[in-house]
C-alpha positions as a printed NumPy array, in Angstrom:
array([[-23.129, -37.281,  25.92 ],
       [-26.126, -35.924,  27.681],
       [-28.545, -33.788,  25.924],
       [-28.57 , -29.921,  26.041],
       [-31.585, -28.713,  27.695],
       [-32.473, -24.653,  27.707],
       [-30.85 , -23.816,  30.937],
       [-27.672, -25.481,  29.608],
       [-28.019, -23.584,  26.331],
       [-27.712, -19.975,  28.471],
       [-24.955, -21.547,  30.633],
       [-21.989, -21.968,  28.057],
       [-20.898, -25.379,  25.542],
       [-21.48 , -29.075,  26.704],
       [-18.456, -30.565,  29.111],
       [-17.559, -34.461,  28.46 ],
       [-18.666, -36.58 ,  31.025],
       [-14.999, -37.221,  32.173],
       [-14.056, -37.156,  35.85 ],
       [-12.505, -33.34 ,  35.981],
       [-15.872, -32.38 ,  34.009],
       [-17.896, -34.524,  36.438],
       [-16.198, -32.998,  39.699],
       [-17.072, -29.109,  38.156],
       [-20.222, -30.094,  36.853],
       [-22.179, -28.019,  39.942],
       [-19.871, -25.163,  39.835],
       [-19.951, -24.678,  35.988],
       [-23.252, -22.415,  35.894],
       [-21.553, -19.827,  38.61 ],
       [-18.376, -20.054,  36.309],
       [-20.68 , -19.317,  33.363],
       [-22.561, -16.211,  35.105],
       [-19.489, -14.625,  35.588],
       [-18.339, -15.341,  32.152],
       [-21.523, -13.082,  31.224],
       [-20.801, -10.165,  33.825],
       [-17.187, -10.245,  32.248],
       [-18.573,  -9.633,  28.711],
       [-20.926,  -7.078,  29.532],
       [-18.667,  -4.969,  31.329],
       [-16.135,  -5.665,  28.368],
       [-19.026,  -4.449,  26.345],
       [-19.914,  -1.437,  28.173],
       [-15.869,  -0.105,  28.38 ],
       [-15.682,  -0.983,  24.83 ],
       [-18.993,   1.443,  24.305],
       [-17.477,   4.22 ,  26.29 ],
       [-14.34 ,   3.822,  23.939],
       [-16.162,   4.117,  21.271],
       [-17.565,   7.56 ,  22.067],
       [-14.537,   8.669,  23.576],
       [-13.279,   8.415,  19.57 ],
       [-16.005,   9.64 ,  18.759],
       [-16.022,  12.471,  20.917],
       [-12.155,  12.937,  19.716],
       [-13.104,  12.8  ,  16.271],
       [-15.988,  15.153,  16.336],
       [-13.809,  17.971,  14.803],
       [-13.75 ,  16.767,  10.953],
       [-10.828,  15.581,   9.518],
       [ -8.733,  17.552,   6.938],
       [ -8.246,  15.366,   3.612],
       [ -5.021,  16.438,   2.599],
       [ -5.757,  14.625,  -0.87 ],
       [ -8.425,  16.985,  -1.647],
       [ -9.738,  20.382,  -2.114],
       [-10.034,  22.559,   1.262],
       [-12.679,  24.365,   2.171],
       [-11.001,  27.885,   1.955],
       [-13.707,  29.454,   3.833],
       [-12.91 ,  27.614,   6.716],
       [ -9.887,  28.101,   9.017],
       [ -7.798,  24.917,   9.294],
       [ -6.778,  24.363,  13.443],
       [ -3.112,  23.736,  13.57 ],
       [ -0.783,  24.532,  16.783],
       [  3.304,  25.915,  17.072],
       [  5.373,  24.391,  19.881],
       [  9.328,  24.655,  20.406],
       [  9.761,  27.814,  17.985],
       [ 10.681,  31.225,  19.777],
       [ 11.259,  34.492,  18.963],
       [ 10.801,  36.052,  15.324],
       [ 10.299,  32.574,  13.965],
       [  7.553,  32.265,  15.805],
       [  6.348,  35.733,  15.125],
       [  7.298,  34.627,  11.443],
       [  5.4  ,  31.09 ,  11.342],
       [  2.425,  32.765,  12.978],
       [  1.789,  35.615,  10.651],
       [  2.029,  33.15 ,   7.549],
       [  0.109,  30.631,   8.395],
       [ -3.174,  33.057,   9.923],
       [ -3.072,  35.036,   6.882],
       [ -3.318,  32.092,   4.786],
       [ -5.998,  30.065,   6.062],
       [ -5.083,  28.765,   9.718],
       [ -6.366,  28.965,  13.027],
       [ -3.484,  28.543,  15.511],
       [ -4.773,  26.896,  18.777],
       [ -3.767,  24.518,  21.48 ],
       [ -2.564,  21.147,  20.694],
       [ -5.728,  18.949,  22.11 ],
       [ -7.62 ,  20.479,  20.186],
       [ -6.057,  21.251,  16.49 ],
       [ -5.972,  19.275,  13.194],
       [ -2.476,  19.043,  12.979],
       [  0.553,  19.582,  15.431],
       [  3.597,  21.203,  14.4  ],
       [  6.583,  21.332,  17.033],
       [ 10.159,  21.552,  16.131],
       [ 13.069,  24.262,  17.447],
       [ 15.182,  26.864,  15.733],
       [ 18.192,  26.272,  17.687],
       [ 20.729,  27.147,  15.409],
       [ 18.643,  26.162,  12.336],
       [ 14.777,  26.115,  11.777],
       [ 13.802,  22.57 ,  12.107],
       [  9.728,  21.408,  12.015],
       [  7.533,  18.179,  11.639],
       [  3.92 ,  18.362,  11.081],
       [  1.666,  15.792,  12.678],
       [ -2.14 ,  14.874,  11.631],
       [ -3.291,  14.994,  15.362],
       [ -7.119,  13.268,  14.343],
       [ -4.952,  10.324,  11.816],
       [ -2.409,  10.382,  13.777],
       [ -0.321,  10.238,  10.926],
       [  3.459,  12.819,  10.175],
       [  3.056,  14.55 ,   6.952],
       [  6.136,  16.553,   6.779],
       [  9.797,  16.737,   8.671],
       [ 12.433,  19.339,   7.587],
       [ 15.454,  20.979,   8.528],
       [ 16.102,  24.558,   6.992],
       [ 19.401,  25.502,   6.553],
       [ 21.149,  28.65 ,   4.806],
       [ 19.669,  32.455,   4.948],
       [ 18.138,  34.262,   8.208],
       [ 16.083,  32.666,  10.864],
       [ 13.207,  35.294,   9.048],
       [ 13.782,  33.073,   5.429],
       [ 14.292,  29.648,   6.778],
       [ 10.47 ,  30.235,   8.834],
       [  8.717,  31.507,   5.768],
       [ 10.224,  28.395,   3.793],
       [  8.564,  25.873,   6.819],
       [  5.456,  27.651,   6.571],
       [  5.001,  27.731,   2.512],
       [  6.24 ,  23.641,   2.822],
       [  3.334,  23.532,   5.522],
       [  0.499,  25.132,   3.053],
       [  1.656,  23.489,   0.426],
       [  1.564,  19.784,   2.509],
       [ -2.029,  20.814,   4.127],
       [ -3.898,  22.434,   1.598],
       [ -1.899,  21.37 ,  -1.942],
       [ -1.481,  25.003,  -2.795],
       [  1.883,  26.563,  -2.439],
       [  2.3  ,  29.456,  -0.172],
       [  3.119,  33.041,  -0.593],
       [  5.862,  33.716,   2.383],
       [  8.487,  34.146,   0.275],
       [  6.938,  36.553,  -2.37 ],
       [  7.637,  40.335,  -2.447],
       [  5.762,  43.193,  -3.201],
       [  6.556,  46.88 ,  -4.098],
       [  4.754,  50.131,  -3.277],
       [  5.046,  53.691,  -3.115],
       [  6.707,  54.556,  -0.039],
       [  6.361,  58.695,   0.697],
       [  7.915,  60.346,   3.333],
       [  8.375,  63.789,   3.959],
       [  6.534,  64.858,   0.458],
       [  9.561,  62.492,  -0.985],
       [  8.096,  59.39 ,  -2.945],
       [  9.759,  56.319,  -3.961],
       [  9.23 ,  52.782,  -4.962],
       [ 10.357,  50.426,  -2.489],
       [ 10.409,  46.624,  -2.575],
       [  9.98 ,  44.197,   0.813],
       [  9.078,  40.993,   1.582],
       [  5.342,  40.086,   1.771],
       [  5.205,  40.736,   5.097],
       [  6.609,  44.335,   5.02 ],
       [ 10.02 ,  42.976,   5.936],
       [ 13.695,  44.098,   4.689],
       [ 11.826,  46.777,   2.683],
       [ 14.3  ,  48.903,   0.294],
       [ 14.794,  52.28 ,  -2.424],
       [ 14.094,  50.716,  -5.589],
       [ 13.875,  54.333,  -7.001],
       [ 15.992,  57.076,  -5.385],
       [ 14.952,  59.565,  -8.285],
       [ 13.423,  62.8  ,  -5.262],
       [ 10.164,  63.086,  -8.102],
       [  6.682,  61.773,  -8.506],
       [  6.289,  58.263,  -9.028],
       [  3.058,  55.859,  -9.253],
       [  1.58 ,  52.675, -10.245],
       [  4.221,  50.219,  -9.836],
       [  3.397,  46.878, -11.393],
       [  6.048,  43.835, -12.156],
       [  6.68 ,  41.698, -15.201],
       [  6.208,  38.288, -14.36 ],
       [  9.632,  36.501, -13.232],
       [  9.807,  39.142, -10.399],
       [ 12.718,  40.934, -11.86 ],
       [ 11.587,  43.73 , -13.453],
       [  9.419,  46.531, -12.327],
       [  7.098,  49.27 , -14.611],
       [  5.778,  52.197, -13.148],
       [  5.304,  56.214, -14.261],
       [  8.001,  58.667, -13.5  ],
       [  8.642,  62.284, -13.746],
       [ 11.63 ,  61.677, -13.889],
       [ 12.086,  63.517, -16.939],
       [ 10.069,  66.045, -15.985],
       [  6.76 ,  64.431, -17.697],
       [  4.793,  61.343, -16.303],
       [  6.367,  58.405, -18.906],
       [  6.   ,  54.599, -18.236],
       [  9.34 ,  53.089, -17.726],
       [ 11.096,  49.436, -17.317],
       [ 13.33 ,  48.854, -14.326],
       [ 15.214,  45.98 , -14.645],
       [ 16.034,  45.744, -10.592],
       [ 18.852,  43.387, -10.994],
       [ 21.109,  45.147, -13.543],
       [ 19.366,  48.754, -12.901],
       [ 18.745,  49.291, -16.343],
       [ 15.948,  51.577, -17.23 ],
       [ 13.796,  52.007, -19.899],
       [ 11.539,  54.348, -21.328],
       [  8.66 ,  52.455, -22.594],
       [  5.954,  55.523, -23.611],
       [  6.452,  58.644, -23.522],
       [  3.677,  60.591, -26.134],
       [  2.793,  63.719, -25.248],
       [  0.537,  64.282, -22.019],
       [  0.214,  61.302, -19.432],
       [  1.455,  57.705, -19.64 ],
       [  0.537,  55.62 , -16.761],
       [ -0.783,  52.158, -15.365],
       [  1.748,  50.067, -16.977],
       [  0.288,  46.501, -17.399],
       [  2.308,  43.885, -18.377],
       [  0.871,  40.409, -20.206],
       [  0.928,  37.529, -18.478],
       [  3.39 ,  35.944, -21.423],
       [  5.759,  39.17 , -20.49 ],
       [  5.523,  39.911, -24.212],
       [  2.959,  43.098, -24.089],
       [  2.344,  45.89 , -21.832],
       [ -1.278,  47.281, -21.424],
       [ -0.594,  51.124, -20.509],
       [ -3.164,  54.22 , -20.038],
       [ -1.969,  57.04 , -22.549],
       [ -3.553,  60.483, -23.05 ],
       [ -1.934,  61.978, -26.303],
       [ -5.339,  62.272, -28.267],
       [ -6.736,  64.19 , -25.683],
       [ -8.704,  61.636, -23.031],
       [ -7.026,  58.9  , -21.147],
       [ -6.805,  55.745, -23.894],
       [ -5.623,  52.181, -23.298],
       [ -2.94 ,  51.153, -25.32 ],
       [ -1.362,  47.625, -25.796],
       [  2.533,  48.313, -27.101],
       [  5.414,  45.318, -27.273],
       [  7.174,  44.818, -24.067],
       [  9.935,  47.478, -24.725],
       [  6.974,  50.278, -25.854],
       [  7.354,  49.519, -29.603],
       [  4.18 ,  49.053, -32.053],
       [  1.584,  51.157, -29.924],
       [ -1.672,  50.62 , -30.508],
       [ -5.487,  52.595, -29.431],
       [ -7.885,  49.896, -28.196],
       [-10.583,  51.904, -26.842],
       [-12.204,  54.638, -28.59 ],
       [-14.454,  56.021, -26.161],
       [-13.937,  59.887, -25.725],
       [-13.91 ,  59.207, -22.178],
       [-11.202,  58.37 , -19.345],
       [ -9.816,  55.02 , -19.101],
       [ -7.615,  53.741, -15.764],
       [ -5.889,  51.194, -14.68 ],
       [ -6.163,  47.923, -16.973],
       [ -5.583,  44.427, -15.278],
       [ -4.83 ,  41.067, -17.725],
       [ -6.713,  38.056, -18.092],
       [ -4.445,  34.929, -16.79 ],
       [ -4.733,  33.727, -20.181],
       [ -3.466,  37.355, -21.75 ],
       [ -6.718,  37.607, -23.706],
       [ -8.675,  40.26 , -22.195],
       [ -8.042,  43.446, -20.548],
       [-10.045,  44.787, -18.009],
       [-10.285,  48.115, -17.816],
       [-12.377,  51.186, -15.967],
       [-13.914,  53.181, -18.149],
       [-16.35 ,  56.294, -17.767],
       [-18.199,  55.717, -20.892],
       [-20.887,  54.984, -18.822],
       [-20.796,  58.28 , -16.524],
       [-19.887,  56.595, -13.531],
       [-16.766,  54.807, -13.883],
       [-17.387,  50.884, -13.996],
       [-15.706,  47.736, -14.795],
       [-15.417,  46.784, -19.241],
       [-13.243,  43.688, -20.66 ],
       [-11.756,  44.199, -23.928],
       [-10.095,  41.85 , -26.289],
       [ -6.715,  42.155, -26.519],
       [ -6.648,  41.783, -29.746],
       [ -9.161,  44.574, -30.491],
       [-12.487,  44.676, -30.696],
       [-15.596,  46.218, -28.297],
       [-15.923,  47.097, -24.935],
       [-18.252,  45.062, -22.635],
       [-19.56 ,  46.122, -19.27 ],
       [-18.868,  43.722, -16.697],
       [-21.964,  43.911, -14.356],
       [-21.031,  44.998, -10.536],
       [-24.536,  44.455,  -8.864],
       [-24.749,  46.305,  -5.487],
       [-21.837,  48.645,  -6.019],
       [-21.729,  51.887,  -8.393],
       [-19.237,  53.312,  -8.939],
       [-15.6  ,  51.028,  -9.018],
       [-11.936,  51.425, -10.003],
       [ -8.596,  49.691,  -9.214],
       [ -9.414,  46.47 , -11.013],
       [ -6.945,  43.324, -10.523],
       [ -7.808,  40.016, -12.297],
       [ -6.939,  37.242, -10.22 ],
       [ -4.409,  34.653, -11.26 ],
       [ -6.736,  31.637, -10.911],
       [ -9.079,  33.687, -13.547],
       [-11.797,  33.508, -11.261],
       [-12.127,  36.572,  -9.64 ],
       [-11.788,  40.501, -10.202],
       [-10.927,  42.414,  -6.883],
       [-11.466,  46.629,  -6.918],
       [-11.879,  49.417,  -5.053],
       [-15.441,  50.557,  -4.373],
       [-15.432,  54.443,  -4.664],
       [-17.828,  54.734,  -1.597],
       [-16.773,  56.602,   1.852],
       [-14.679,  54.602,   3.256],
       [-13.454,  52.833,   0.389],
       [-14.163,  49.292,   0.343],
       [-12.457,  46.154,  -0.856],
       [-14.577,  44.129,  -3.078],
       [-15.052,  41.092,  -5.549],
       [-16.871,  40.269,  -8.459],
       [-16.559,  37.095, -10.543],
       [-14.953,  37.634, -13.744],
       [-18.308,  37.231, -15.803],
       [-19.682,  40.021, -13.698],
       [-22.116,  39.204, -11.147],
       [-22.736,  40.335,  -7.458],
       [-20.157,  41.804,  -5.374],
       [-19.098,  40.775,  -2.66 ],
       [-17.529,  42.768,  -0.451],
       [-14.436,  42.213,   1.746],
       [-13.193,  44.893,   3.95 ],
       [-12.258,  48.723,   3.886],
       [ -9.072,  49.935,   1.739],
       [ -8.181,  50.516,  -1.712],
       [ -5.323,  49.578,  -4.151],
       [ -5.703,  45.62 ,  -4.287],
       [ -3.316,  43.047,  -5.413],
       [ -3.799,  39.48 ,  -5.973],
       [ -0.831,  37.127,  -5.011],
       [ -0.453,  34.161,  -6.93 ],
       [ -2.396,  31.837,  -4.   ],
       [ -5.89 ,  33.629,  -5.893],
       [ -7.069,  33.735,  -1.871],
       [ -4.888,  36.775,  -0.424],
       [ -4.757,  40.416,  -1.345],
       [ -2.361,  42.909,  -0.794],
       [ -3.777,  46.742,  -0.441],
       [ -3.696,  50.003,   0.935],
       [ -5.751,  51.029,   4.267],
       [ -5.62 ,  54.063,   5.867],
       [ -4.529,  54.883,   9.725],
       [ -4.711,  58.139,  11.154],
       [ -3.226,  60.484,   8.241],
       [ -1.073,  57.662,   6.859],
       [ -1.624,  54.603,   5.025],
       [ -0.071,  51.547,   5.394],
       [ -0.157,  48.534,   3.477],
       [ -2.591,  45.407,   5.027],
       [ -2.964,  41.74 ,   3.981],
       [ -6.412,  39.856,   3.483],
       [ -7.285,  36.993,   3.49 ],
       [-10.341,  36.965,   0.814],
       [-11.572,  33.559,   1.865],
       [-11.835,  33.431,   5.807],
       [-12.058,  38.028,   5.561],
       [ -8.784,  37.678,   7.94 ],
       [ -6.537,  40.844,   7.886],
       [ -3.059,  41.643,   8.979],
       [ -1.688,  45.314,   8.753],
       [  2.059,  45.163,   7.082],
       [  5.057,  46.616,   9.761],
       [  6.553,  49.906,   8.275],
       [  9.22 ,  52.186,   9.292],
       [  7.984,  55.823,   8.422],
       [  5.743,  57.14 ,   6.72 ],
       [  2.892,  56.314,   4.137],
       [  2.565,  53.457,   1.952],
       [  0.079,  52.62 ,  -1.148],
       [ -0.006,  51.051,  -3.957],
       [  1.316,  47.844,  -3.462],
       [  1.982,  45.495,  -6.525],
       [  2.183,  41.719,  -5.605],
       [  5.406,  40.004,  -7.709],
       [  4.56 ,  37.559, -10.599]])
């Protein structure tokens, strides 16, 4: 074997001195140049790969296993649906966190067809990876839609959506008001009152079957239980004076209530069915609209014991009041606790009304967008309220995270407030 000098080194491994070796022997360091050229090139398109994936990738990738970053909206694109299931798809999943885009460019991919039946499949466009397939059968083309897109939250962010939930409101119309009850959306909206007098502050019992609100309808404002599968009604207060804001505990065992028979507007906590009343404030001042705790053991209430009226928690159990601090608003009302226990949304009595939140400790508001009346749904992220336009109002969706809203389709008249189901 000959010895490897440096030139031979650069050129590529030793040959045997055998005939065939001998005969390319000359030849072998033009064979080895081009070997190099070959690799380099290989290099360089391997390079330009490499940043083309890069370049691909430069959008960050959604970890379905873990916590999304609410504040952000999530790219995702709709081919193959038509009509009002793609009006339907496209509503739920922009008011719920999603940006919908073109394909190149979104996180995930969702095609599918509602030929007959609503059928989907969700892609991870950047993993290239499916994460869901369904076919929806049974109910409306309207139903089947809202059930992809709640599947599609659910997949995507690990929280379940809100497409399917209703709401009810105060629906007037021609100096007539009612409570009606739709879909989220606004949709398939119906009488859940037909009683031609004044009615107010709906608010449901969690399970989604029954409904309180105030009546007239015996010619004084009582607090009554409408059971809206059987129709049965019942009177749960009525003292002397106003009853009104009808609360009811998250373990549907108590109802937190506003009643004015000593004089000034009191809250009251009372059974479920009105029974064993009793005073937990003692203020000499007007109380409104009480919101629960998720955990049922603190109200929140607005109060005026201050002057202006402002934000207190109070056990309940009993016990004292305690100002929850709203820095950068004054004066607030409309409280609604949300149901991750997080977060208090109100209405900010300033012109226009405004929107906000505050955390539940207290702390600086922040606010959201114009409106009044807000509901949390049980997502913690969107809210259900009242906004005006023109001389109406009409019922809007936000999206407290990304500050998205979506106005509500109504038939006639005005709408207000709206009462998310539990």
């Amino acid at each position: 074997m000959r010895e490897k000098g440096l030139d031979d080194d650069k050129l590529g491994p030793d040959l045997p001195d055998t005939p065939i070796s001998s005969r390319f022997r000359d030849s072998r360091s033009g064979f080895w140049r081009l070997v190099r050229r070959t690799a380099c090139l290989a290099a360089l398109l391997v390079s330009a790969a490499h940043r083309f994936v890069f370049a691909q990738q430069s959008q960050p990738a959604i970890d379905i296993d873990k916590e999304v970053d609410r504040s952000k909206l999530i790219p995702i694109s709709l081919s193959g649906f038509s009509g009002e299931v793609q009006t339907v798809l496209r509503f739920d999943l922009e008011i719920q966190g999603f940006d919908i885009v073109a394909a190149d460019v979104a996180q995930f991919n969702v095609t599918g067809s509602n030929a007959g039946a609503v059928e989907g499949r969700v892609i991870d466009r950047i993993r290239k990876t499916p994460i869901l397939g369904n076919r929806y059968q049974g109910g409306t083309p309207r139903s089947q839609a809202h059930a992809f897109a709640d599947d599609i939250i659910q997949k995507i962010t690990g929280k379940p959506g809100i497409s399917r939930a209703k709401i009810a409101f105060i629906s007037e119309n021609a100096r007539r008001r009612e409570i009606h009850v739709s879909d989220y959306d606004g949709a398939n909206a119906h009488a859940a009152t037909q009683d031609s007098v004044d009615v107010v502050t709906p608010a449901w019992a969690p399970g989604g079957r029954k409904l309180f609100y105030a009546s007239r309808k015996s010619g004084y404002l009582d607090i009554y239980s409408h059971d809206l599968i059987s129709g049965e009604r019942i009177v749960v207060a009525k003292y002397p004076g106003s009853n009104f804001s009808p609360a009811v505990s998250p373990d549907s065992r108590r109802v937190a209530m506003i009643i004015s028979k000593d004089g000034n507007p009191e809250l009251y906590v009372s059974n479920v069915d009105g029974t064993n009343a009793r005073r937990l404030t003692q203020t000499a001042a007007d109380e409104s609209s009480p919101c629960w705790s998720p955990d049922g053991q603190t109200i929140c209430v607005v109060s005026r014991m201050g002057g202006a009226p402002a934000l207190y928690k109070v056990p309940a159990s009993g016990g004292p009041m305690t100002k929850i601090r709203t820095a950068g608003v004054g004066s607030v009302t409309e409280p609604d606790w949300s149901p991750d226990g997080k977060w208090i949304a109100f209405t900010a009595l300033t012109r226009p009304f405004q929107i906000c939140r505050v955390p539940a400790q207290g702390g600086t508001v922040e606010v959201l967008c114009g409106g009044e009346d807000p509901s949390w749904a049980a997502n913690s992220r969107t809210i259900v309220f009242t906004a005006r336009s023109g001389d109406r109002r009409v019922l809007s969706l936000l999206d407290a995270d990304t500050k998205r809203v979506k106005t509500l389709g109504q038939y006639s008249g005005s709408w207000s407030q709206p009462s998310w189901a539990k």
